[in-house]
N, C-alpha and C positions, 0 to 999 in steps of 0.2 A: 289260351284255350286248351283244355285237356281234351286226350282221344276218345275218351267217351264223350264231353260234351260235342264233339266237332261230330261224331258218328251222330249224334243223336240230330242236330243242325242237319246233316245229311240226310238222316232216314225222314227225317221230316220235311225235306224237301220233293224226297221220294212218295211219299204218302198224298202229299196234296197232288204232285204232276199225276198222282193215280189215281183219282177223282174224274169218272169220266163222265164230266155234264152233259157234255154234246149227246151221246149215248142215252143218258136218265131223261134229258131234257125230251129227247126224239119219242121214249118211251111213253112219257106225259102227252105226247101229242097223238099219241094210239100209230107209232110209227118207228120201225127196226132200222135203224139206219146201216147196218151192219146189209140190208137187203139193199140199199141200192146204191148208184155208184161202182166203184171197184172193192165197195163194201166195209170200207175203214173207216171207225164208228167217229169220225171226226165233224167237225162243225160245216164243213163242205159238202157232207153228204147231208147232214141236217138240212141246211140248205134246198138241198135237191128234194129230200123227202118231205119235207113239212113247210117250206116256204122262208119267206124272207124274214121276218121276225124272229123265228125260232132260230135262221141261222146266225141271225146276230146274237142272239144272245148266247148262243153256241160258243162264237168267237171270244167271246166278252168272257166268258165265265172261265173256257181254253185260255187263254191268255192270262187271268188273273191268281189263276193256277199256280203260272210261273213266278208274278212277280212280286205275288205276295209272299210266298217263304223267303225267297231272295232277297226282298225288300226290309223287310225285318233281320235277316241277318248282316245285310249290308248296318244299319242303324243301330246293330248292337254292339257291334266295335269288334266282334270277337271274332271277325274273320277277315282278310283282305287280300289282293292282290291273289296269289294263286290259289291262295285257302279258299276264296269260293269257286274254282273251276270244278270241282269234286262234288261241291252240294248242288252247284246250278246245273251242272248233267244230270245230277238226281232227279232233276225236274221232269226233264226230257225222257229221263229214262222210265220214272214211274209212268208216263202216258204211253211210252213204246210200247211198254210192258205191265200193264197194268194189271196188280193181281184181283182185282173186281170183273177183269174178264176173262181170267186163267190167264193172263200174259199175252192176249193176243191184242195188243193197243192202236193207237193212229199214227201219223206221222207226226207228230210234233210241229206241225207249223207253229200255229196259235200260239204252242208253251212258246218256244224259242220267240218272237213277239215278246212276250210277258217278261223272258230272262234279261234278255237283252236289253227291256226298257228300267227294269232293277240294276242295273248294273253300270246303265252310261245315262238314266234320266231320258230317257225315249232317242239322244241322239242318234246312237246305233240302228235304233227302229227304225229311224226313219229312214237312216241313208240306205237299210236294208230294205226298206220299201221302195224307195226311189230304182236301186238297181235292178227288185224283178219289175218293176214299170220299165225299165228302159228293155230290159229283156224280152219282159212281153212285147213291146213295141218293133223289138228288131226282130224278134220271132213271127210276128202278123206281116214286116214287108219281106221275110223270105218267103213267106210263104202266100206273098200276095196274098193276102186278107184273109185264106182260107182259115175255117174255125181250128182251132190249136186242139193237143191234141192231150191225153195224160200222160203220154212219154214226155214230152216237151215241156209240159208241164213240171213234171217231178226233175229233170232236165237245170230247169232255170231253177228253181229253188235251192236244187243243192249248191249249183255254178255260182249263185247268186249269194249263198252265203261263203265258199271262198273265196269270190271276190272282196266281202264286204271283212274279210278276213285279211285282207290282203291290202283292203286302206286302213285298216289298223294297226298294222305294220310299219304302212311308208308316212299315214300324215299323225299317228298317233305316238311316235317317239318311245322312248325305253322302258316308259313308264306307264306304257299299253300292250309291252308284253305278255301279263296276264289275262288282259285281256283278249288277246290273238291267241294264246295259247286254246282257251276254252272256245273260242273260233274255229282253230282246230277240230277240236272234238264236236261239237258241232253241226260242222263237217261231217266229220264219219259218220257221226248217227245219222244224219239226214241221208245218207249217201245209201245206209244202208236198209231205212225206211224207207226208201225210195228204191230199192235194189231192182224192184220185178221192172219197172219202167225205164233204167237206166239198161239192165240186161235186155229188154224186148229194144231200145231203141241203139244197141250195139251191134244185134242181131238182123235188124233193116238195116243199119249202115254196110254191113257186112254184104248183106246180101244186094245190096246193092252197087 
């Protein structure tokens, strides 16, 4: 693959993660998702604004986001092993930053979902699923049943993708380096879309 086609692969993985249905979708329903919640136009607050339908399809269309440029490049032969860690952050990155709302985007759950299931066939998804289930689950008996919170929340998503980073590593072999690598990054994006929640719950530890 040439650097121009590979840039081109990339901007266009950046173009669809910047598609913000959840956002258009909220609008259709006569509702700014951006107003409630902690106000990040993502399918979560869909959810909260317009109800359970709307937040599925929120999700569905978030996630499909990812894994349809992905999924097409994966099938096209012209990129593999680290060559897609660059376009499938593009995904992630177009929704962080999405220029359809001047750059001020969501967190990327949903995409990350979408990349993830392009890249290992849903295995990934799933076991990423599995570990914030377990998280949430160990986060409800610390805190004795009490309702969770969005620190803990944003908390276990990020914990939860370097863990899921981290059996990619030990039961994935040599040959899932490229895929722990974009794990990584991952990682940081999420850490960092996550940043206000991780800093407010550094800040109770502290003070406590």
């Amino acid at each position: 693959m040439t650097i121009l086609t590979y840039a081109a692969w990339t901007a266009f993985c950046f173009l669809c993660g910047s598609l913000m249905f959840s956002y258009w979708i909220g609008l259709f329903a006569n509702k700014n998702v951006r107003e409630h919640g902690d106000g990040n136009p993502g399918a979560l607050n869909l959810w909260k604004a317009a109800g359970f339908g709307y937040g599925l399809a929120g999700i569905a269309f978030d996630s499909l986001k990812g894994y349809v440029p992905v999924l097409l490049l994966v099938h096209s032969g012209q990129a593999a092993g680290y060559g897609l860690v660059l376009p499938s952050a593009a995904a992630l990155l177009g929704h962080m930053f999405s220029p359809f709302l001047r750059g001020k985007g969501g967190k990327a759950i949903a995409v990350t979902f979408g990349v993830w299931s392009a890249l290992t066939g849903f295995a990934a998804t799933l076991a990423y699923a599995v570990i914030l289930a377990l998280l949430l689950l160990g986060g409800r008996l610390i805190r004795s049943g009490k309702p969770s919170t969005p620190r803990a929340d944003g908390f276990q998503v990020v914990l939860g993708m370097l863990l899921l980073t981290v059996c990619v590593l030990v039961f994935g072999g040599s040959d899932a380096l490229p895929l722990a690598a974009f794990g990584l990054v991952n990682f940081l994006l999420l850490a960092y879309a996550h940043r206000r929640e991780l800093r407010a719950l550094i800040r109770i530890k502290r003070l406590g």
